[in-house]
NUDRENNU-988321 format. One record per residue (C-alpha): x, y, z; residue in three letters. Coordinates in steps of 0.05 Angstrom, whole numbers, plus 5000, padded with zeros to 4 digits. Example, Ala and Ser with C-alpha at 12.3 -4.5 7.8 and 13.67 -1.06 7.14 Angstrom:
2
rec u->5246	v->4910	w->5156	type->ALA .
rec u->5273	v->4979	w->5143	type->SER .
//
This chain:
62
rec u->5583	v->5127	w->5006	type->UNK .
rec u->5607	v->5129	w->4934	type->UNK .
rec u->5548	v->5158	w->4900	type->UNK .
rec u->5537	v->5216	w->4960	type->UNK .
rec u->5606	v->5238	w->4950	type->UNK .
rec u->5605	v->5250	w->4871	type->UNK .
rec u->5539	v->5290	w->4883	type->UNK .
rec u->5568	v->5328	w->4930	type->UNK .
rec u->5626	v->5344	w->4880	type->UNK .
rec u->5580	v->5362	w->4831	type->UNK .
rec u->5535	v->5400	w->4871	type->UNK .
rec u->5480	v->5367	w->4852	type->UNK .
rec u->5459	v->5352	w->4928	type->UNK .
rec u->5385	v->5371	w->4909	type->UNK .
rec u->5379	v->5324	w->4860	type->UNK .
rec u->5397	v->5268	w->4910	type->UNK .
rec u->5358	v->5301	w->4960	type->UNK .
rec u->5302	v->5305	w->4911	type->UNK .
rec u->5314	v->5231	w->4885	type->UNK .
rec u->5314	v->5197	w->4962	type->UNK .
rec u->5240	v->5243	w->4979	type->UNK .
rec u->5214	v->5219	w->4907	type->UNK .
rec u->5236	v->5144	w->4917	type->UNK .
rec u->5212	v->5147	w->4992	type->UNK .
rec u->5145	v->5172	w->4970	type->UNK .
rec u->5135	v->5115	w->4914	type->UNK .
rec u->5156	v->5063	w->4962	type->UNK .
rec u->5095	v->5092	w->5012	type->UNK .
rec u->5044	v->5090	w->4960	type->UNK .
rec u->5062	v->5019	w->4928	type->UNK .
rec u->5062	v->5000	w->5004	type->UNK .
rec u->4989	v->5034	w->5013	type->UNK .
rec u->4965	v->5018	w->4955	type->UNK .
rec u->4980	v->4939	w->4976	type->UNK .
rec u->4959	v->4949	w->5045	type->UNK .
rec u->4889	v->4986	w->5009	type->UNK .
rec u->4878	v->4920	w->4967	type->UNK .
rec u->4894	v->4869	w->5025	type->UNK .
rec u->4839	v->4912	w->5064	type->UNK .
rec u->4792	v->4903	w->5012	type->UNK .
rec u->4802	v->4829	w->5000	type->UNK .
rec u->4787	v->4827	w->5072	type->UNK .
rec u->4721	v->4872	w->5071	type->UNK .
rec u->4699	v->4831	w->5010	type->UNK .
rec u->4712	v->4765	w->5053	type->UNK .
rec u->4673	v->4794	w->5106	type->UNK .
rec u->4610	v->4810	w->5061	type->UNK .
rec u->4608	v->4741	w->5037	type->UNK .
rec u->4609	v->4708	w->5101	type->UNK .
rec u->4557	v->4761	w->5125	type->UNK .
rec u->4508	v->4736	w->5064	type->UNK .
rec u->4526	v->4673	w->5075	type->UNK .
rec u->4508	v->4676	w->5154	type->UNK .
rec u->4437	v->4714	w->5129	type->UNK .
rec u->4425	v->4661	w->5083	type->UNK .
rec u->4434	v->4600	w->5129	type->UNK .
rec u->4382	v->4641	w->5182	type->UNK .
rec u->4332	v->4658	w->5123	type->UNK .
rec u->4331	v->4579	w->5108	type->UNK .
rec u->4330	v->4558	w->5178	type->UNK .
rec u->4270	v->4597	w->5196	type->UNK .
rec u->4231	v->4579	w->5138	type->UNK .
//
């Protein structure tokens, strides 16, 4: 690789080092933060359908 070889040249290994943990550890939290809002949508989905299901029981008995 290219770009690990000039680093390595330069001596600037902890900057790539430092680089590939930063850009892993902004890929995981875009990825939680998506997987936080999908689980959310769903919770939200689940709600409605739950006040929905009370409200079909609170008309049926009445």
């Amino acid at each position: 690789m290219d770009v690990t070889r000039v680093f390595a040249e330069r001596g600037d290994l902890a900057h790539l080092a430092l680089f590939l943990w930063a850009s892993g550890s902004s890929g995981l939290l875009v990825w939680s933060l998506r997987e936080l809002a999908a689980s959310n949508r769903r919770f939200n989905d689940f709600v409605a359908e739950n006040a929905r299901l009370n409200q079909w029981f609170n008309d049926d008995g009445a």
